[in-house]
FIPAVO-65679 format. One record per residue (C-alpha): residue in one letter; x, y negated, z. Coordinates in steps of 0.25 Angstrom, whole numbers, plus 2048, in hexadecimal, padded with zeros to 3 digits. Each point is the difference from the previous one (the first is absolute). Layout:
# residues N
AXYZ...
# end
This chain:
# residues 832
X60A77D2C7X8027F5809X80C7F7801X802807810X7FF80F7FCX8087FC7F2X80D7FC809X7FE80D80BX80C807801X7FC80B7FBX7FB7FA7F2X80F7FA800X80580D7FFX7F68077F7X80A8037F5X80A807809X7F4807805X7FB8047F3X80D8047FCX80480A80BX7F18077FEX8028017F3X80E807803X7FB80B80AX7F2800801X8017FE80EX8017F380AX8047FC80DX7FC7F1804X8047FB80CX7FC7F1802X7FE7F780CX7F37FB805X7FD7F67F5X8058057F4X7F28017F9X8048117FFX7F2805803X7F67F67F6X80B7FD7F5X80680D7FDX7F28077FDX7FF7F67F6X80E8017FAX7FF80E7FDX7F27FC7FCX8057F37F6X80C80B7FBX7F78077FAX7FE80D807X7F680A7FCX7F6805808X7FA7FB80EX80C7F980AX7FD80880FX8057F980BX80080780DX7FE7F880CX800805810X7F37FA803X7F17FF7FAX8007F0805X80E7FE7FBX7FB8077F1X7F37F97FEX8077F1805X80B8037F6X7F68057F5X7F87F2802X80D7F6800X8068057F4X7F28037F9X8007F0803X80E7FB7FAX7FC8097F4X7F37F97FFX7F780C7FFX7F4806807X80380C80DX7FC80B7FBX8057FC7F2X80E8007FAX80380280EX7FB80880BX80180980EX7FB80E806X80180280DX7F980C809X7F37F6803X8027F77F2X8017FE7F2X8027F57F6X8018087F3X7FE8037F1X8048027F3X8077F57FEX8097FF80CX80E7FF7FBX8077FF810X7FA80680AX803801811X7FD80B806X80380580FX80C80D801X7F4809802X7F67FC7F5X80D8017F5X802811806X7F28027FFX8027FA7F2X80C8097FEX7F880D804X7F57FD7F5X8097FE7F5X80F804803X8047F97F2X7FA7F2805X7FB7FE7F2X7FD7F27FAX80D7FC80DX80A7F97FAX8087FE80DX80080080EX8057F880BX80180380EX7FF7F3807X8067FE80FX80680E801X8087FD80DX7F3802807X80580D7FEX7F1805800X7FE8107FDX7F87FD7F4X80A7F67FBX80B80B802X7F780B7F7X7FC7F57F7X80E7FD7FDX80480F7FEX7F48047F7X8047F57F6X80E8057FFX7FE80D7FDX7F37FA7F6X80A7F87F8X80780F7FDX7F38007F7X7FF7F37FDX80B7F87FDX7F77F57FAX7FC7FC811X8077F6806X80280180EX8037F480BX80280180DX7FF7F2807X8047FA80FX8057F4807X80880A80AX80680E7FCX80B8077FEX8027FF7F2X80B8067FEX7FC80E807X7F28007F6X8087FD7F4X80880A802X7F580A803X7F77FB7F4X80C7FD7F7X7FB7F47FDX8057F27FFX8007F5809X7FD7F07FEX8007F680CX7F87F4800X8027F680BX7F47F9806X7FA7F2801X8007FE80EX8027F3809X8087FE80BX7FB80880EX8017FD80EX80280F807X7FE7FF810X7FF80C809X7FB7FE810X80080B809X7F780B7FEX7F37FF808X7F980A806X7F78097F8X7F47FA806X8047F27FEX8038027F3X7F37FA7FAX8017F4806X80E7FC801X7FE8037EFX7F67F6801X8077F4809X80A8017F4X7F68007F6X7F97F4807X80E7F7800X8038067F4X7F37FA7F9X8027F4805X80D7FE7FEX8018047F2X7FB7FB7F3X7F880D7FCX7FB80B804X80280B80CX80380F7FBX80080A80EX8028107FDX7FB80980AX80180D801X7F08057FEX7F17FA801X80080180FX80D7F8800X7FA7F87F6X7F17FF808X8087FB80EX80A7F67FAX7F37F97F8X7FA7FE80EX80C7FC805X8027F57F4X7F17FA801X8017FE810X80C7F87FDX7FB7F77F2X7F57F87FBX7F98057F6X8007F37F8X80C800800X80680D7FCX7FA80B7FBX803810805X7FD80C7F8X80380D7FFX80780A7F4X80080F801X7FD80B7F6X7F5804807X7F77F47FFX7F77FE7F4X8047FA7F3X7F87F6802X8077FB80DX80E8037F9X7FC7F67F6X7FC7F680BX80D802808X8087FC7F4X7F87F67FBX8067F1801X7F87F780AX8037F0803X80480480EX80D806807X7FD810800X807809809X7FD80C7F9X80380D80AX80480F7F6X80480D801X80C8037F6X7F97FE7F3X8037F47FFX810804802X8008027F1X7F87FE7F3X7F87F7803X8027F1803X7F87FA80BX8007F37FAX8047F1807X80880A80BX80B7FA804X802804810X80280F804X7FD80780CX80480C800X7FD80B80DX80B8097F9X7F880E802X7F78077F6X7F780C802X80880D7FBX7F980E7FEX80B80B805X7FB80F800X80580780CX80480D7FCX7FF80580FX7F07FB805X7FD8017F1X7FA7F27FFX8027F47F9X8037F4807X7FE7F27FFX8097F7807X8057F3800X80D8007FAX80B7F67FFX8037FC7F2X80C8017F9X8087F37FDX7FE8027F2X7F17FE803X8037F680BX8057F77F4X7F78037F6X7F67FB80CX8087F3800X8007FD7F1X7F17FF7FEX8047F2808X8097FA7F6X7F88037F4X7FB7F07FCX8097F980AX80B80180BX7FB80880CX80080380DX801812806X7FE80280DX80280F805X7FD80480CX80A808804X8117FD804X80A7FF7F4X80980B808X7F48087FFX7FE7FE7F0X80F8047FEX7FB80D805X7F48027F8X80080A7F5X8057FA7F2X7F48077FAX7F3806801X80180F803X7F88077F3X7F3806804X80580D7FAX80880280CX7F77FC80BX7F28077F9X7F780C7FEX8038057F3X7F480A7FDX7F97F57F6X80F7FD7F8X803810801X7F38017F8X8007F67F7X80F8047FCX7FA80E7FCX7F57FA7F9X80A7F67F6X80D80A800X7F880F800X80680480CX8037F580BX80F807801X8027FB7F2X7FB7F1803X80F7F8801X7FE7F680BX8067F3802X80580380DX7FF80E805X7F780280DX80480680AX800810800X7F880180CX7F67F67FCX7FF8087F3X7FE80D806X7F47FA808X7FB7FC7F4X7FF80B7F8X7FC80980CX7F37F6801X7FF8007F2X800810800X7F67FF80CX7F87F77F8X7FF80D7F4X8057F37F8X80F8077FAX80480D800X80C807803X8077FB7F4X7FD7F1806X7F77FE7F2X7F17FB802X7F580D802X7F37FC7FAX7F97FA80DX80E7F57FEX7FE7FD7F5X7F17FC803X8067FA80DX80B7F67F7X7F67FB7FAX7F77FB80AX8067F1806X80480680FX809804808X8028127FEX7F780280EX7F37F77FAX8028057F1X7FE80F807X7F57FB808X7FA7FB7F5X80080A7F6X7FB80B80AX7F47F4803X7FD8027F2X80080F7FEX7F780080CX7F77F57FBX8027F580AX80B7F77F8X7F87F3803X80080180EX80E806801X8047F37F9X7F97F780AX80A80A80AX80C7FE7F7X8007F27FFX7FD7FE80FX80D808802X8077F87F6X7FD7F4805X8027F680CX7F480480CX7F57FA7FCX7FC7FE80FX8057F3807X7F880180DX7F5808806X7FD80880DX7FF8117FFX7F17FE802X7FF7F87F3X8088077F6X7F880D806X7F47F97FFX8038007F1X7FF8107FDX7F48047FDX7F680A809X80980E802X80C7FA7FAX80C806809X8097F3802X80B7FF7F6X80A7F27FEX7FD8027F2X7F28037FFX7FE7F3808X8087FA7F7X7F88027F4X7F37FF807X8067F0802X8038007F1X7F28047FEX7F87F5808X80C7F67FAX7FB8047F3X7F17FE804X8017F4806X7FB80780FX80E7FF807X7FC7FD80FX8087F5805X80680980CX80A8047F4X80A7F87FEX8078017F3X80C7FF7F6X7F87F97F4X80D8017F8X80280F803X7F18047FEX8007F97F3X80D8077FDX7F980F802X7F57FE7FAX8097FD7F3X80B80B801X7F380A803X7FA7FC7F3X80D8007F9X80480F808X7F48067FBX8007FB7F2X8108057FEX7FB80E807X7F58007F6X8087FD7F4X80E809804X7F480C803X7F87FD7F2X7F2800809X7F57FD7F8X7F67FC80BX8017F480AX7F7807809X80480780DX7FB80E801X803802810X7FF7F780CX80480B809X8087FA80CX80780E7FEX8047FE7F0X8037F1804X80A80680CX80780A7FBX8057F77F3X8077F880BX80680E804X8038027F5X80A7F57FFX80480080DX80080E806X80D7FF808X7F97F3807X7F780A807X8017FF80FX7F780880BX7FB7F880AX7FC80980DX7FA7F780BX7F67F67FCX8027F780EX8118007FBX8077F87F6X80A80D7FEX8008067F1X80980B7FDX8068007F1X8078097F9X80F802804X7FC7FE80DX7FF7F27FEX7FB7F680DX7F67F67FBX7F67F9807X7F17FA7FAX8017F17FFX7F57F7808X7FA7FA7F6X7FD80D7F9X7F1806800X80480E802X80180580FX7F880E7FDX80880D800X8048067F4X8078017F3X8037F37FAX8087F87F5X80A7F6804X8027F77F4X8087F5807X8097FF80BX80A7F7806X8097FE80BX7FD80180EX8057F480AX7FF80880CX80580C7FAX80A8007F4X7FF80F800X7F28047FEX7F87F87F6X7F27F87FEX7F78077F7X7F47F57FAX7F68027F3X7FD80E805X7F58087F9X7FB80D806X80080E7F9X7F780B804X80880C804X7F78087F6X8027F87F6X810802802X7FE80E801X7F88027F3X80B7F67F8X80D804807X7FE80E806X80D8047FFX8037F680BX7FB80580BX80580D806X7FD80680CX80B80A807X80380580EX80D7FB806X80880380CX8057F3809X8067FB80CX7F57F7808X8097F7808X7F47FD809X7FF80F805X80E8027FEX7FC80C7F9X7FF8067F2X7F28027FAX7F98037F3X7F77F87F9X7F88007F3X8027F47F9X7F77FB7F5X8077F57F9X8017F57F4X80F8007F9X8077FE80DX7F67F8808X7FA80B80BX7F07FF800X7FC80880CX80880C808X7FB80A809X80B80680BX80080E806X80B808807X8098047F5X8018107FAX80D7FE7F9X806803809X80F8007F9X7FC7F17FBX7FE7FB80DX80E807805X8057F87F4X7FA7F4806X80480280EX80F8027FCX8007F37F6X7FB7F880CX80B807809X80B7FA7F5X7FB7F37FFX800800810X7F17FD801X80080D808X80880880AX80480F803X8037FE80FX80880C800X8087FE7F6X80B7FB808X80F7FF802X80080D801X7FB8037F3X8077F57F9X80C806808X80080D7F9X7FF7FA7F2X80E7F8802X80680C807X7FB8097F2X8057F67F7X80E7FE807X80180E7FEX7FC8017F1X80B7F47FFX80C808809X7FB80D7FAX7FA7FE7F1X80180C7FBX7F680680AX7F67F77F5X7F77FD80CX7F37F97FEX8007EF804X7F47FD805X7FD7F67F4X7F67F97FEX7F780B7F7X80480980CX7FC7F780DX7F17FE7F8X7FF80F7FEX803803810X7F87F6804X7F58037F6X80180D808X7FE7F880DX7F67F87FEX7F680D7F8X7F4801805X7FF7F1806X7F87F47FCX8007F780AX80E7F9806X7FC80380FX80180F7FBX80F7FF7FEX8037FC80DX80580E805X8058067F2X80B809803X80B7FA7F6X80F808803X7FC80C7FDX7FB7FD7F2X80D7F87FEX80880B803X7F980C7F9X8017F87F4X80F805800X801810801X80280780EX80F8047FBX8027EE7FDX7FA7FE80CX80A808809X80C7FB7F7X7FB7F3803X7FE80380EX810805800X8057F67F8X7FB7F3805X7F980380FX7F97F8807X8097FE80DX80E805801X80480880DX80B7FC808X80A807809X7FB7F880CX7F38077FEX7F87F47FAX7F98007F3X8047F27F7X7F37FD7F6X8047FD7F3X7FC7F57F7X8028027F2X7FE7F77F3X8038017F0X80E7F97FDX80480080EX80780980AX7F780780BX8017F880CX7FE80480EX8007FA80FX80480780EX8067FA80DX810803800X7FF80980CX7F78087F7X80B8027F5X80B80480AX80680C7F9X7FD7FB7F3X80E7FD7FAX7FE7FE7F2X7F37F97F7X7F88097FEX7FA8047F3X7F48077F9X7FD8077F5X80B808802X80A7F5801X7FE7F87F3X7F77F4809X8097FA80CX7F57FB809X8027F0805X80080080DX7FB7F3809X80580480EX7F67FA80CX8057FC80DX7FA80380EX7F67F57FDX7FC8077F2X8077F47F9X80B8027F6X80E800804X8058047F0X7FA8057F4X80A80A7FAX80280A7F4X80E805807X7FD80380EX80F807802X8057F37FDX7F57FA80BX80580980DX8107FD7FAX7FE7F1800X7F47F8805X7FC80A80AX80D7FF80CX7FD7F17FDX7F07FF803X7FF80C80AX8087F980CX7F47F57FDX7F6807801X80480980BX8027F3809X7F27FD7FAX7F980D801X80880580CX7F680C802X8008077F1X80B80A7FBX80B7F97FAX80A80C7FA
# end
């Protein structure tokens, strides 16, 4: 060991280390950037004399297989050898590997083939307030492994986390070491605009580099970011002078390499955020840092995943900042306000609370039995579960009782998501695995396609080949392969690259989790090849039902429109397997890597499906009921034929539901009618032992239902006699106590009739001229006196003079006053 890793923090403190695994079996490290955490401890544990092969988890294939070769280096032995890595693309492995990096997923799939982890001696999680999925379920199946297994020691390393909260979940101890770090300059400047982002970052990087003695670290968010900012940074350097590369997880290892590799000149190196942790960007001793990161959320609502810039936490913000004072004092500079860091998040939010779960639910069943009985580190949400399992039950991967059918089983075992593993196990009942594979992996991963027009993807497809974004696609992949590419294609090198391998790896696990004996493909049918992408997408299935519009209809109605760049502009059944938001229209969304689906195939497979079934609507454009015989798929309607309707007891229903929501009108239902209703239940409420009926709602819909009999069209209700349904719903004996108890009009001694005017929880009221109620000494009253009637008395000019409920008391003292008015201004009227 050399005199530098012999004096790290963490090799300082390997007794108290050693001493608190020893206690519980169990370890929480925090330590700063620095500290020497992730090479020395493997080789603590290792020089301690643990048993069996040291597993260290890391987030990242480039950060495991750069880890794996620096402390394959300081132990002076060959990669591959005493030490080594496996990730999803890469191995470096034998018999005699004693420490070994693995990425989160390799170490589950790991799990799945041997739930025991023989010949493991302990595990460590590295950088876990990354909060990744697969850390999280890492973490929980080794807690509930060491049940079994007390001889396992378990670590759980980061520079930030809440340690306190995990210790207390995991019951484990918990040892700080502080970090070898140099002093560091933090700025902030004003956030730029998205757009200016790239090269703002790069006039820093640039004074930076010249500045400083070392090197230039800039984080951006993605590749684009990473692609723009690089151009940026070369229009403003001299390339003799400093050197700009790029570091992303995409690249080749080969260019990974290079990115890291030392070099005489200055080098702004430009990364995503796997260089935020792990790994060490060597000479780095300026950071520029965009402060965003790309974040996948799942929305629950459009049932897509998202991938969005996101801005980073301040924990992430100053792990960022640490890579620059690693070797020497440093220099930060973060693009954003300090009032705006104070109110970033303290931590990154864990990708169990912002993913699709149906790959975690399945794995759980497959290490705990039921994936009810799989105790998680931090619960998921109960909605996001539900969603999960109901995929999952879709998928015919776990039963009722939430434990793996057999068809799970197959599908845990094959490395892909729950959708692909049940594409692919139906590939290969059907005898079409190896080009279901080349499907899989060009779902899996990043679009191969970097530029081309419609007519050269089309050009690909072979004669009679109905366009198709994936067939397209493996067309490309086939002339890559051949070397007869045409150069009106343009490219993702990295990503073709990239298929090819997790084809080759998909078909290989499918073959091996399935036990199949032949390597040869019995079907080449485009039907067999179609319906396994069904198979694991059968709720992605949309109808298409003009080929000169985008429009698609899905499933729960959903709006969605065909992106441009798609192929597919026929009519017809189709499977959506990606979509995304729509700038113009965050309601309906943008459907791409479409492939199309027979309708006979669809009916052969999923027959229960489709229905066909005569239905009775409103046509708002004829503004009349109809039938129609609707021939349909789930609920997306096919086709429908409309005739006059012969039910005709549904279309009353209709009629009278658009009546109630107001989209329709019974002209003669009118004051007169609504009227008699009030006067009826003022008479129920003065008289309720009568028990009259109320005209609820149950009873209006059965009068009007009795109205509107025999119509279908809204012009036909435009004379419909309606009172005297209203009133023959009471009997003739109701009618004429209603008639007696609360009239119509009242009849005065002057010979006029007073109409009345009555409402529910008010007094009747009624108007008349005051030479009308001359000889009316007294307020009247209906219903044999138990209602006083209001009274609002009208001058010559029909305007009030006094609204009243005690006309006695109106002639005794208001009257003498006002009647000498209005005699001298209505000289020729009676004035008594």
């Amino acid at each position: 060991m050399s005199f530098e890793a012999a004096t790290l923090p963490i090799q300082l403190m390997r007794g108290e280390l050693l001493a608190a695994l020893s206690h519980a079996g169990r370890l929480i490290v925090t330590a700063e950037t620095g500290s020497g955490k992730t090479t020395q401890l493997p080789q603590i544990l290792a020089a301690h004399g643990i048993k069996g092969t040291i597993l260290v988890l890391e987030p990242r294939r480039l950060a495991a297989r750069l880890v794996a070769r620096r402390v394959a280096s300081e132990m002076g032995t060959t990669l591959g050898d005493v030490v080594g890595f496996r990730t999803r693309f890469e191995s470096a492995w034998s018999a005699n590997t004693r420490i070994g990096f693995v990425t989160e997923g390799v170490f589950l799939r790991m799990l799945l083939a041997d739930p025991n982890l023989r010949g493991v001696g302990a595990v460590i999680v590295d950088e876990f307030h990354e909060r990744s999925l697969q850390a999280d379920m890492a973490i929980s199946a080794v807690a509930q492994l060491q049940a079994k297994r007390s001889d396992l020691a378990f670590v759980v390393m980061s520079a930030t986390l809440d340690a306190q909260t995990l210790s207390k979940a995991l019951d484990a101890q918990h040892v700080h070491a502080s970090g070898r770090t140099f002093p560091i300059d933090i700025q902030y400047r004003r956030e730029p605009a998205w757009k200016d982002v790239p090269h703002v970052a790069a006039q820093e990087a640039v004074e930076l580099a010249r500045r400083m003695n070392g090197d230039v670290l800039v984080f951006m968010p993605g590749a684009a970011e990473i692609d723009a900012t690089t151009r940026e940074l070369q229009a403003l350097v001299n390339s003799n002078d400093i050197d700009v590369r790029r570091l992303h997880g995409s690249m080749p290892a080969q260019e990974q390499d290079a990115a890291l590799d030392a070099c005489t000149r200055k080098r702004i190196v430009v990364c995503t955020n796997v260089a935020q942790t792990s790994i060490t960007v060597p000479g780095i001793c300026a950071v520029v840092d965009a402060g965003y990161a790309r974040v996948y959320r799942y929305d629950a609502k459009r049932g897509i995943d998202t991938l969005r810039p996101e801005r980073i936490s301040r924990a992430a913000a100053d792990q960022r900042a640490g890579r620059a004072g690693r070797t020497q004092s440093g220099c930060c500079v973060r693009l954003w306000s300090e009032v705006d860091h104070a109110k970033r998040e303290a931590f990154d939010l864990a990708e169990i609370q912002r993913s699709e779960l149906s790959e975690a639910v399945m794995l759980a069943a497959a290490l705990a039995g039921k994936h009810g009985d799989f105790r998680w580190i931090e619960s998921p949400s109960a909605d996001a579960l539900k969603r999960a399992v109901d995929t999952l039950v879709a998928l015919e991967a776990i039963d009722a009782h939430g434990a793996l059918t057999e068809c799970g089983k197959i599908m845990s075992r094959i490395p892909a998501p729950p959708r692909v593993a049940r594409m692919l196990s139906e590939a290969a009942k059907r005898g079409c695995l190896r080009r279901a594979s080349t499907w899989a992996a060009l779902l899996s991963e990043r679009d191969i396609v970097r530029g081309a027009t419609s007519n050269a993807l089309l050009n690909m497809l072979h004669a009679g080949e109905e366009p198709s974004d994936l067939l397209v696609r493996e067309r490309i992949v086939d002339a890559w392969q051949a070397r007869k590419l045409p150069r009106s294609i343009e490219i993702a090198e990295e990503a073709i690259r990239e298929v090819v391998r997790a084809a080759d790896r998909l078909e290989r696990a499918t073959r091996v989790a399935l036990n199949m004996s032949s390597t040869v493909d019995s079907s080449d049918s485009l039907q067999d090849l179609t319906l396994s992408l069904v198979a694991g997408h059968a709720d992605h299935i949309v109808w298409k039902p003009d080929t000169q519009r985008p429009h698609v209809l899905g499933s729960g109605r959903r709006k969605a429109l065909v992106d441009r760049d798609s192929v597919v502009a026929h009519a017809g059944f189709m499977v959506a397997l990606e979509a995304r938001e729509n700038p113009g229209d965050p309601t309906a969304q943008l459907l791409s890597m479409l492939a199309p689906v027979e309708q006979k195939w669809l009916e052969q497979a999923y027959s229960a499906r489709f229905s066909s079934v005569r239905v009775t609507r409103w046509n708002d454009a004829l503004n009349a009921v109809e039938e129609a015989q609707q021939e349909s798929f789930d609920d997306i309607v096919l086709a429908s034929i409309s005739r006059p309707p012969k039910d005709m007891a549904q279309a009353a229903l209709l009629l009278v539901s658009k009546i109630q929501e107001g989209v329709l009108q019974l002209p003669l239902w009118n004051d007169e009618v609504t009227q008699w209703i009030e006067r009826v239940r003022c008479v129920m409420q003065w008289c309720p032992e009568k028990n009259l009926l109320t005209y609820d709602a149950a009873d209006v819909q059965c009068i009007q239902l009795e109205i509107v009999s025999g119509a279908a069209r809204a012009s036909e209700l435009q004379t419909r006699a309606c009172l005297g349904a209203v009133k023959d719903a009471l009997s003739f004996e109701d009618q004429r106590f209603v008639e007696r108890m609360a009239p119509s009009a009242l009849a005065l001694p002057s010979g006029r009739s007073m109409p009345l005017h009555y409402e529910v929880g008010a007094p009747p009221r009624g108007a008349a001229k005051i030479q009308w109620l001359y000889g009316l000494d007294a307020t009247p009253a209906v219903c044999a006196g138990r209602a006083p009637i209001v009274l609002e008395i009208l001058g010559p000019n029909m305007r009030p003079l006094q609204v009243t409920s005690d006309l006695g008391g109106f002639w005794k003292t208001l009257y003498p006053q006002l009647r000498n008015e209005l005699r001298r201004r209505y000289p020729k009227h009676e004035w008594r």
